[in-house]
C-alpha positions in Angstrom: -19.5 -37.7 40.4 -16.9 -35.2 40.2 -14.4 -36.7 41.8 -14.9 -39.9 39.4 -14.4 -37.9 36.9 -11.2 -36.5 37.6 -10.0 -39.9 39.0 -10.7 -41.0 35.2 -9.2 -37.9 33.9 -6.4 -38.5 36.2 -6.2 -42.7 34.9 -6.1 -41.6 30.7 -3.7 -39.1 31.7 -1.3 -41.7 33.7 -2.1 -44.3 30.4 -0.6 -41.8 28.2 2.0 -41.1 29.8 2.7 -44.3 30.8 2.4 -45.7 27.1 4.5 -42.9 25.9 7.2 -43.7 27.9 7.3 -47.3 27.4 7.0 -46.8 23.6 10.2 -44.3 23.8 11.8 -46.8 26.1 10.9 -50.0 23.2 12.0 -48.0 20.1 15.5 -46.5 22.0 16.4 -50.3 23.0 15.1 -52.6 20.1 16.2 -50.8 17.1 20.3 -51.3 18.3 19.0 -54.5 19.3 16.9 -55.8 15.9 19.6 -54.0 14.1 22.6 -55.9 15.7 20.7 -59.7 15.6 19.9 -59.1 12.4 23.1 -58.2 11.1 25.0 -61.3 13.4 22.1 -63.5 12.2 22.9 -62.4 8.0 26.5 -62.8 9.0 26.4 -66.4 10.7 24.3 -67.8 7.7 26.7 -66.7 5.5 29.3 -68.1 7.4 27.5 -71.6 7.2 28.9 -73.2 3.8 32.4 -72.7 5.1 32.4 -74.2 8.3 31.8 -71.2 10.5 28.6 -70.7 10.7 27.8 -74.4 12.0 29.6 -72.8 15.4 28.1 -69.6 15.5 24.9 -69.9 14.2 23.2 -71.5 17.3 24.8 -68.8 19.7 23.4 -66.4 17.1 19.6 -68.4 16.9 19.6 -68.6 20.6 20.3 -65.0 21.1 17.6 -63.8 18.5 15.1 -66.4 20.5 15.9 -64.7 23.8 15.5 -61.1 22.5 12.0 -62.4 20.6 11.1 -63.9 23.8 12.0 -60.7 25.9 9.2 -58.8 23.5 6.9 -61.7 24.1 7.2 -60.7 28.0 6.5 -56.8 26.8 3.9 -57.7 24.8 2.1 -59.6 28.0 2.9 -57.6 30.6 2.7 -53.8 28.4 0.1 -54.7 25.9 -1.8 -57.3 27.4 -0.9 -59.0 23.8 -0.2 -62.8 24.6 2.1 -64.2 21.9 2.8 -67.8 22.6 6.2 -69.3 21.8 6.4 -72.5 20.0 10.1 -73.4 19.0 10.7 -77.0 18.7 12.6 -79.3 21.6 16.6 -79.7 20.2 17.8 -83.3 21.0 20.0 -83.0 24.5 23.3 -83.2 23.9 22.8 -82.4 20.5 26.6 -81.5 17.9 26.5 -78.0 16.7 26.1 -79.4 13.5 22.5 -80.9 14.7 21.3 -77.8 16.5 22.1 -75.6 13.6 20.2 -77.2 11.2 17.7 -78.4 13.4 17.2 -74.8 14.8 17.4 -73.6 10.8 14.1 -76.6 10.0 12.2 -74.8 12.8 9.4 -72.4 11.1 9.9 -70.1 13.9 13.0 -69.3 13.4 12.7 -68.0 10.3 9.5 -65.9 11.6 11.9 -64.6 13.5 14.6 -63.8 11.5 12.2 -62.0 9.4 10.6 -60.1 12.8 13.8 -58.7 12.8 13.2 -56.1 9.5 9.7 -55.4 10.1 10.6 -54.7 14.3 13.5 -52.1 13.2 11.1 -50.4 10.6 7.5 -50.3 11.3 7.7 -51.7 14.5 10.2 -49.0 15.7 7.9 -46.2 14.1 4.8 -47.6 16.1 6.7 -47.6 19.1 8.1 -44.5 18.7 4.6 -42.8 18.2 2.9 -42.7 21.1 5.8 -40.7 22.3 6.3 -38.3 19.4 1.9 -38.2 20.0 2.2 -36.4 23.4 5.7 -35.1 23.6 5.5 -32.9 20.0 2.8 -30.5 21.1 5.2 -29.2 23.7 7.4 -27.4 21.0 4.1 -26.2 19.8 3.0 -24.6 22.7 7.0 -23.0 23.3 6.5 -21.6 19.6 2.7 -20.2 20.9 4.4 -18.7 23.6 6.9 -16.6 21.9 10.1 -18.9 21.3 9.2 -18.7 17.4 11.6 -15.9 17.2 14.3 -18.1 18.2 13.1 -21.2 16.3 12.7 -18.8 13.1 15.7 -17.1 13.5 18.1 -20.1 13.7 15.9 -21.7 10.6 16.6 -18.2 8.5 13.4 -16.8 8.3 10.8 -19.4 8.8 10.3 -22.4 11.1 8.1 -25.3 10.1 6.5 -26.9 12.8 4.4 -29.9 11.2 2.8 -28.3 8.0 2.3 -25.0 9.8 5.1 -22.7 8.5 6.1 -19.8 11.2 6.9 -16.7 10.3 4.8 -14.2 12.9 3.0 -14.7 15.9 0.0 -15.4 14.0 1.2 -18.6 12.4 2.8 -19.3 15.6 -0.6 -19.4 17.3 -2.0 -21.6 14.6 1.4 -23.6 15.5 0.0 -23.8 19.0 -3.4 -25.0 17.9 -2.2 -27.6 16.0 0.1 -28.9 18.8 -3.8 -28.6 20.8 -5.2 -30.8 18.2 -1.9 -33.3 18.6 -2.3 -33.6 22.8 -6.1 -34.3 21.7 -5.6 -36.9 19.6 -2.8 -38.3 21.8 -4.8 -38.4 24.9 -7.5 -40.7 22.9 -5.1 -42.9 21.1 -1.5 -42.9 22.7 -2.2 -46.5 24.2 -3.8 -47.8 21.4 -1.0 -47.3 19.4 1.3 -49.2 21.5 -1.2 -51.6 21.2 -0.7 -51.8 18.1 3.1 -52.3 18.1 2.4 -55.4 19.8 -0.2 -56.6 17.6 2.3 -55.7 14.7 4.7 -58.2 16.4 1.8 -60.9 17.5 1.2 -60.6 13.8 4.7 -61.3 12.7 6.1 -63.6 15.2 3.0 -65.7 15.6 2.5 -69.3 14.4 1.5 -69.1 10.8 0.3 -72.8 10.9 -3.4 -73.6 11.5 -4.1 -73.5 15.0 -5.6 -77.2 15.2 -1.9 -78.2 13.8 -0.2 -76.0 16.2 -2.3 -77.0 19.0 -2.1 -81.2 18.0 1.6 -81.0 18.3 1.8 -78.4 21.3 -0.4 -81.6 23.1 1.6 -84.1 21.5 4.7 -83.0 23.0 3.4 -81.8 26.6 1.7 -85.2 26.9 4.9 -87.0 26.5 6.9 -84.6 28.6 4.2 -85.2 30.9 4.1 -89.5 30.8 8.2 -89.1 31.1 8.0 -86.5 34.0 5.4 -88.8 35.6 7.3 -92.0 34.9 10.7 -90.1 36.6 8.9 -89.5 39.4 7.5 -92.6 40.1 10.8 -94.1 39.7 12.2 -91.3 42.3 9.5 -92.0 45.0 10.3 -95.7 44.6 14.2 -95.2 44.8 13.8 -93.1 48.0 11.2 -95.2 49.6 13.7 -98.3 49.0 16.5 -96.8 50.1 15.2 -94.7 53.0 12.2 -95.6 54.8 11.7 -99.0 54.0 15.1 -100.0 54.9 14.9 -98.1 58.4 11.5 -100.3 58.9 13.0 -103.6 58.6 15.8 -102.6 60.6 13.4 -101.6 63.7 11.6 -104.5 62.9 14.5 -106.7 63.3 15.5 -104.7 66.4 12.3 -105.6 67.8 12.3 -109.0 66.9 15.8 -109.0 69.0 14.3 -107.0 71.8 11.8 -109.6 72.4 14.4 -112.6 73.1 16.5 -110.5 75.4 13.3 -109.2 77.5 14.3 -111.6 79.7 17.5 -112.6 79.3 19.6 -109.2 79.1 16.8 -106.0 80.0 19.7 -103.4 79.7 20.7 -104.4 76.4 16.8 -104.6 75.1 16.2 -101.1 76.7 19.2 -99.9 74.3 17.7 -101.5 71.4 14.0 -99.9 72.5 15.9 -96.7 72.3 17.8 -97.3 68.5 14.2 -98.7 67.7 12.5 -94.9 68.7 15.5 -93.3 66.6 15.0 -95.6 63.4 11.0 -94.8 63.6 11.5 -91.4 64.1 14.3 -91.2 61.2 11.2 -93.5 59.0 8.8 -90.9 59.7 11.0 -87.5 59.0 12.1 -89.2 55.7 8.4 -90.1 54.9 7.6 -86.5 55.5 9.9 -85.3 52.9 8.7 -87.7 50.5 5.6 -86.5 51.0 6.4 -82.6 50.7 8.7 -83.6 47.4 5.3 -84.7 45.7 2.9 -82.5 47.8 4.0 -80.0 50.6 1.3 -80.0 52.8 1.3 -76.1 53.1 0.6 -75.9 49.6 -2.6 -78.5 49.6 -3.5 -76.6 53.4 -2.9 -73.0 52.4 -2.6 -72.8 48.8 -0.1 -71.1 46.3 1.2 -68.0 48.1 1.8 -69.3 51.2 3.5 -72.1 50.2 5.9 -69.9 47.8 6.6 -67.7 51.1 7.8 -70.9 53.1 10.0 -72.0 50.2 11.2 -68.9 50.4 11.9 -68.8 53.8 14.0 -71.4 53.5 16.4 -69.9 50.8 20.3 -69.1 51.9 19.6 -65.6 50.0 17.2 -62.5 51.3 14.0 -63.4 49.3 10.8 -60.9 49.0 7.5 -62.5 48.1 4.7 -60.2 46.7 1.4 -62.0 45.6 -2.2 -61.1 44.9 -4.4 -63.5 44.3 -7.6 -63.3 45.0 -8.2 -67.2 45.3 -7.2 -70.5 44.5 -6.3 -72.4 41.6 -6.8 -76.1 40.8 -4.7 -78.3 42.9 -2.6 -79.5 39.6 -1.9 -75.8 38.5 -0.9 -74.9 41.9 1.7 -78.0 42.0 3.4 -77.1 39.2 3.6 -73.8 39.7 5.3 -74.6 43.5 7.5 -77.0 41.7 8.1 -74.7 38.9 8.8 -71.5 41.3 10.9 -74.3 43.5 13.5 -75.2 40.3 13.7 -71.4 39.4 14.6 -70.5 43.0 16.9 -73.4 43.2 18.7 -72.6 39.8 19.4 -68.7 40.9 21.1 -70.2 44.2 23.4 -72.5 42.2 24.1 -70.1 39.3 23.3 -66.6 39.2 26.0 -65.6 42.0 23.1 -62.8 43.4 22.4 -62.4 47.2 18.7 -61.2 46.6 15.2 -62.9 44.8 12.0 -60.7 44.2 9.3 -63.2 43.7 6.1 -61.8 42.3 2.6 -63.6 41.9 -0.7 -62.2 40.6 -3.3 -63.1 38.9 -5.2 -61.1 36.0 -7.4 -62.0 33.0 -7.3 -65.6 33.9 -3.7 -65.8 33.6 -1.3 -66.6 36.5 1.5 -64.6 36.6 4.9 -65.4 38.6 7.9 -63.8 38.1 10.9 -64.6 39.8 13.7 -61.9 39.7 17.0 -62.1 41.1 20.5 -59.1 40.7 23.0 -62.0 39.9 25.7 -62.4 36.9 22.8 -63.1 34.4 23.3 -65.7 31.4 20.3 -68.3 32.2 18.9 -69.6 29.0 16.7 -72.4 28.5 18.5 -75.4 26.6 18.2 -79.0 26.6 19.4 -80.4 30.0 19.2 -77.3 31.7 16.7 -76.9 35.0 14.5 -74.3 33.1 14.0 -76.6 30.1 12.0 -79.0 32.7 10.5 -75.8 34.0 9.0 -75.5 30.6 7.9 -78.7 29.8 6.5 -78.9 33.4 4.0 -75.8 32.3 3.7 -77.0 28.7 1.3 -79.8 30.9 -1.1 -76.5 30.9 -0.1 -74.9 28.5 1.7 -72.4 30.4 4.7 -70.9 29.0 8.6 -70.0 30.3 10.2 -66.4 29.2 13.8 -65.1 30.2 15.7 -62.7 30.3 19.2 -62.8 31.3 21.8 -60.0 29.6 25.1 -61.0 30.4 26.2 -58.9 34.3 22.2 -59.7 35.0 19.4 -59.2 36.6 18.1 -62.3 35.3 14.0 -62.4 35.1 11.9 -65.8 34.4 8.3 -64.8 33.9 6.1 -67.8 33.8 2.2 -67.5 32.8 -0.2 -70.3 33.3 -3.8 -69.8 32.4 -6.4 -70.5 34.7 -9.2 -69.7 36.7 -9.4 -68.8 40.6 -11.9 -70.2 43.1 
């Protein structure tokens, strides 16, 4: 019993501390940054009706998405506070002209856009809390202990420490017990106050359409992503089956058909014909076994999820680590396309990022899988139309997953991808 309760005591304490942290850490890093797309944002706009802005503006739009999105992945993974994103799909290939107005028609770019006040005000004070909570009472307690004299003498008499003003060691010991009452009330509600950032931002950048609406067009558009996708690879598996096995086929077939006239006539030549005939099959069936992993790797169906993600990685030119923890299996669908999705990631950071290491990470909590894929290159990855994470997205939009990056420019780049679901 007591060493329960000093393992709890010991948990609240970590919390705090933990949420205190992370709250100074939020408030340091997103006031510059609300401050600065918010100002570039005003700035672009204004830009707009002389030409400018038509340029700028979706560099600007695309930044404030990826910074929104980058809080989305706090809110998740700090605050357990899921905030779905729900931008609308730009035409590939669009003109600037098209994807700033069609970016500027988008409802959640303005809820953005006006994010971006409320994050560098009362979102920066209820991030900042939680640290002020537990980290104040520790002047308090220096003032207690004697260091009033200083504090008083450099404030000309009297030090005010909250409403308490210090003059003696009296008021510094009521300076003290209120700094007792403040680590009190901190170790009660420094969490839920970073909570309540997030729900501050949940409340803000969240759809305000009705969630039937929201969720009729969210369905709309994954089931068309998903009848294309489907349609692609049918067309794929048809093109490589055309092309590769079924040509090697009627090639051994006709080397058998010639085999059986020369039986008799010229045995050496049949037996070399036997042999290309034993190379073409075995050619058939090692191209028939990649067709088959490309729409189903057989480790996956066998072994499930992790496993499978530890093979791919295995066979990646760069040092990859794999960490998962999950404590079953998901449907066979979900697992697919996370594989795939985990797959295109993986495949994007070799082509692009320029890094020589991967961290994949895979868990599963509160009926949400959770991969992240991390890599140390040059950074810059964003998801736009024709690029390999925009297929990533729309592959998870199928369950209603969702796709989050972040990727400063000199990296690390980190793609975060949640699917809910449950684990057999």
């Amino acid at each position: 019993m007591t060493n329960d309760k000093k393992s709890s005591g010991s948990s609240r304490a970590r919390g705090m501390g933990l949420a205190a942290v992370r709250g100074l850490a939020l408030a340091l890093v997103s006031l510059p940054g609300a401050v600065l797309c918010f100002v570039l944002s005003l700035v672009s706009l204004a830009l707009v009706p002389i030409g400018v802005g038509i340029v700028t503006t979706p560099y600007v739009l695309t930044g404030v998405r990826t910074f929104a999105n980058w809080r989305r992945v706090l809110a998740a993974e700090w605050g357990g506070v899921r905030i779905p994103s729900a931008y609308r799909p730009l035409p590939k290939d669009a003109n600037p002209w098209t994807r700033t107005f069609g970016m500027l028609r988008d409802p959640a770019t303005w809820r953005d856009l006006l994010w971006l006040p409320v994050d560098m005000t009362a979102g920066f004070l209820t991030a900042l809390l939680p640290a002020v909570l537990l980290f104040y009472p520790l002047e308090g307690f220096a003032i207690a202990a004697g260091l009033w004299r200083v504090f008083a003498d450099s404030a000309g008499g009297t030090y005010w420490y909250g409403f308490v003003p210090v003059t003696g060691q009296a008021s510094a010991l009521g300076a003290g017990l209120l700094a007792l009452v403040l680590l009190f009330l901190a170790h009660f509600y420094t969490p839920r106050l970073l909570q309540t950032h997030f729900r501050l931002t949940r409340a803000v950048l969240g759809s305000d359409q009705g969630q039937l609406a929201e969720r009729v067009r969210v369905l709309t558009e994954t089931r068309r992503d998903a009848v294309d996708t489907s349609a692609a690879e049918l067309r794929r598996i048809e093109r490589d089956l055309h092309d590769g096995a079924q040509a090697r086929l009627v090639a051994m077939g006709m080397d058998l058909g010639t085999i059986e006239m020369l039986l008799d006539k010229d045995p050496e030549q049949a037996k070399q014909l036997v042999t290309q005939a034993r190379k073409s099959s075995a050619d058939a069936l090692a191209e028939l076994r990649d067709l088959v992993r490309g729409i189903h790797p057989p480790v996956l169906a066998e072994r499930g999820l992790g496993d499978a993600v530890r093979a791919l990685a295995l066979r990646m030119p760069i040092t990859t680590e794999v960490n998962v923890e999950l404590p079953g299996r998901a449907e066979a669908p979900v697992e697919s396309a996370a594989y795939f999705a985990v797959s295109e990631v993986l495949t994007n950071a070799v082509k692009h990022s320029g890094a020589d290491r991967i961290w994949i990470d895979l868990h599963h909590t509160n009926d949400m899988l959770r991969i992240t894929v991390t890599d140390n290159g040059k950074g810059g990855a964003v998801i736009g139309a024709g690029s390999g994470l925009a297929g990533v997205e729309r592959r998870l939009g199928t369950f209603d997953g969702v796709l989050a990056v972040s990727s400063p420019a000199g990296g690390p780049t980190m793609v975060t991808m949640e699917i809910p679901c449950a684990l057999s």
